[in-house]
C-alpha positions in Angstrom: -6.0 13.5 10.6 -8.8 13.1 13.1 -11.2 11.7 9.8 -8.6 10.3 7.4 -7.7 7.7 10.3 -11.3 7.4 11.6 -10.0 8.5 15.0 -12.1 6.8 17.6 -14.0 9.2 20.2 -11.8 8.3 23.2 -8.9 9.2 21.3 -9.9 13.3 20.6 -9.8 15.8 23.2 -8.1 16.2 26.4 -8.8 13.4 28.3 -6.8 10.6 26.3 -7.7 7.0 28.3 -7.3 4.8 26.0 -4.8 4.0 23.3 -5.0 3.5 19.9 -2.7 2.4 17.2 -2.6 2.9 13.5 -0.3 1.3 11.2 -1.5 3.5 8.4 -1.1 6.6 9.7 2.4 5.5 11.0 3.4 4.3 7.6 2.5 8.0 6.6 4.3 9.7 8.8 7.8 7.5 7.5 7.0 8.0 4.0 7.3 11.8 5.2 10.1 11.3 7.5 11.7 9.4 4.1 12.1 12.6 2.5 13.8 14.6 5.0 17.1 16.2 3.5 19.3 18.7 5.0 19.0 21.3 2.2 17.6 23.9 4.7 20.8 24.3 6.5 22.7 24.7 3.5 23.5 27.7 1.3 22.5 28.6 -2.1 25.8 27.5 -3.8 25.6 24.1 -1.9 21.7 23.2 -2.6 22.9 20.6 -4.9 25.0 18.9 -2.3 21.9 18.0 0.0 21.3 14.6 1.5 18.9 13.2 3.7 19.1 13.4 7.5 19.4 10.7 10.1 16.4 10.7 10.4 15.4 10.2 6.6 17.6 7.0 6.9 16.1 5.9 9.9 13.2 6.2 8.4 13.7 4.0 5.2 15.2 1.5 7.3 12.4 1.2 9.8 10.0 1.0 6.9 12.2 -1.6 5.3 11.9 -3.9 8.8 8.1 -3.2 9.0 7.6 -4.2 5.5 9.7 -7.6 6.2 8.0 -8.4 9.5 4.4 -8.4 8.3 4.5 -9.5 4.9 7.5 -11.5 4.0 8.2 -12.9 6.9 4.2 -13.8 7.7 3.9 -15.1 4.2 7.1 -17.5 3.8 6.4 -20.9 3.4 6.3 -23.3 6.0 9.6 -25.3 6.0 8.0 -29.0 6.8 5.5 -28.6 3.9 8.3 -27.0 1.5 10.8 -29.4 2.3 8.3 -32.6 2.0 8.3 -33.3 5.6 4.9 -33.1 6.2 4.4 -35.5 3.4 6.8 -37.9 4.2 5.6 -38.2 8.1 2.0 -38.8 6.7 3.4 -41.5 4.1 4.7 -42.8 7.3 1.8 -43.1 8.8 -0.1 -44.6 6.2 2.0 -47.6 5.9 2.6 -48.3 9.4 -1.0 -48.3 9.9 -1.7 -44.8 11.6 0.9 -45.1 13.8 4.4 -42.9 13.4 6.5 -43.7 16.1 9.4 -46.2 15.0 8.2 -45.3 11.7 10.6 -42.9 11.0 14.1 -44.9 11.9 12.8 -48.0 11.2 11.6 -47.3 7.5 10.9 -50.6 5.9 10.7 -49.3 2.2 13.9 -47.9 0.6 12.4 -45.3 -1.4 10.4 -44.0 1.2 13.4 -43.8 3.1 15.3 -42.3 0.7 12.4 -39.6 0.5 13.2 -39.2 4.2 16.7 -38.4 3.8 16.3 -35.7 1.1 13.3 -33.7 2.8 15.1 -33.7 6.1 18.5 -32.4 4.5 16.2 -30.0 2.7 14.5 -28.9 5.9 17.4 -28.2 7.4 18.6 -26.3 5.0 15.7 -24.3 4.6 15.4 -23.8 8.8 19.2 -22.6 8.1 18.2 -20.0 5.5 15.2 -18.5 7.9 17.3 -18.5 10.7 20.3 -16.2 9.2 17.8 -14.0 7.4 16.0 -13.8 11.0 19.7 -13.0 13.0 20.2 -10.3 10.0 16.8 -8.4 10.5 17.7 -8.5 14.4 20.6 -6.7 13.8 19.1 -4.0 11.8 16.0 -3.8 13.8 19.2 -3.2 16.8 20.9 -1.0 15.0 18.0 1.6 14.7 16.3 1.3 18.1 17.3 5.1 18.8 15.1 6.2 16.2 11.9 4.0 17.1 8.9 5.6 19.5 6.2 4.4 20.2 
């Protein structure tokens, strides 16, 4: 383990002073913990009936929320550039000379309004969709606390 993880000097030995994380090796020791049944406590005529522990579901799940938090959650779009916002403030600005404030209400061109209208609905929407996925992943990431260490 020591040289798979590259194990830094302060790490080995008794005297432990500083810490050190690795995701990797983590992620290792979950994909193990995956696999976890509970065919060892079962006899011979029963082996077929073995399913995975607590701990094997724990597992999968915690891997599940790890995966989500640092890649599809880092990596989703950004809702003012999905939904046009970001384009529409900045057409804004160019016709009212640099300036956005009053821009925005006071819209002078219809279609540029009308652009308005449809990126904020969007945006909202979008803001909407984040948020519930967000509340969902809380209440898994709550739901397995007991089996998280650190």
């Amino acid at each position: 383990m020591k040289t798979k993880y590259n194990v830094p000097w302060y790490r080995s030995g008794w005297l432990r002073w500083r810490t050190w994380r690795c995701p990797e090796a983590g992620l290792e020791y979950l994909h193990w913990a995956s696999t976890l049944t509970n065919e060892e406590w079962l006899d011979e005529s029963e082996k077929h009936k073995a399913e995975p522990t607590y701990q094997a579901n724990a597992a999968k799940e915690i891997i599940e929320l790890y995966t989500w938090w640092t890649t599809t959650y880092r990596n989703r779009p950004d809702p003012y550039e999905a939904s046009g916002w970001s384009a529409y403030c900045d057409a804004c600005r160019e016709e009212n000379g640099g300036s956005l404030w009053g821009s925005l209400k006071d819209a002078k061109n219809p279609a540029l309004k009308k652009q308005g209208d449809k990126s904020l609905k969007l945006l909202r929407k979008i803001e909407e969709t984040y948020e519930k996925e967000d509340e969902a992943m809380m209440i898994r990431l709550i739901k397995v606390r007991n089996a998280l260490w650190t």
